[in-house]
Steps between C-alpha positions, in 0.01 A plus 500: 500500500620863411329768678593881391347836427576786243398865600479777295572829700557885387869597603623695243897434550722193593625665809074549603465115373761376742288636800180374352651173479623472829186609654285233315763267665409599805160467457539152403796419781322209610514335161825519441510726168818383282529731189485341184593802264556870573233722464496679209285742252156259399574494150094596410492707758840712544338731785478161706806274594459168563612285823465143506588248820458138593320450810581201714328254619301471153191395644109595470536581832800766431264593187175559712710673794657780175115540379379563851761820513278689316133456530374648145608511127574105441396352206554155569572200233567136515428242727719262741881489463446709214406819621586833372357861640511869359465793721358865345536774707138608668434819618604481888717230507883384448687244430841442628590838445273816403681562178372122359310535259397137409668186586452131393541192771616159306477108701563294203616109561 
């Protein structure tokens, strides 16, 4: 099993991204985010950079607990081991950091 999660955040320069991505890994501390590429400009969205982690354990249970974080804007998709989520930002809430803008959860076998 694989769990990980891509977010999409407004930062507008490396130096800003570095921050960003350090405070989504301390959001997610107790999963024990391991980088699995720099982030970097979203190439169809420039304005956004992407980060991406793996999450450990990769379980539905460390899926469900990411999901409960933030209580609205989950589209949810798949069923089982194969489970993947995307989170819009909703008027009033945040995820991981205020300057996410969307972000996509991933438990694939």
């Amino acid at each position: 099993m694989n769990l990980f999660i891509r977010a999409y955040a407004s930062c507008g320069s490396l130096e800003n991204a570095k921050e960003i991505s350090d405070a989504i890994r301390l959001v997610l501390f107790q999963f024990d985010p391991v980088d699995f590429s720099e982030p970097k400009p979203y190439w169809k969205m420039p304005e956004l950079f992407e980060f991406s982690f793996n999450l450990s354990p990769a379980s539905e249970t460390s899926f469900l607990e990411v999901i409960k974080s933030c209580g609205a804007g989950w589209l949810h998709l798949g069923n089982g081991q194969d489970r993947s989520s995307v989170w819009n930002r909703v008027e009033g809430y945040s995820f991981l950091t205020p300057s996410v803008a969307w972000a996509e959860l991933a438990l694939i076998p």
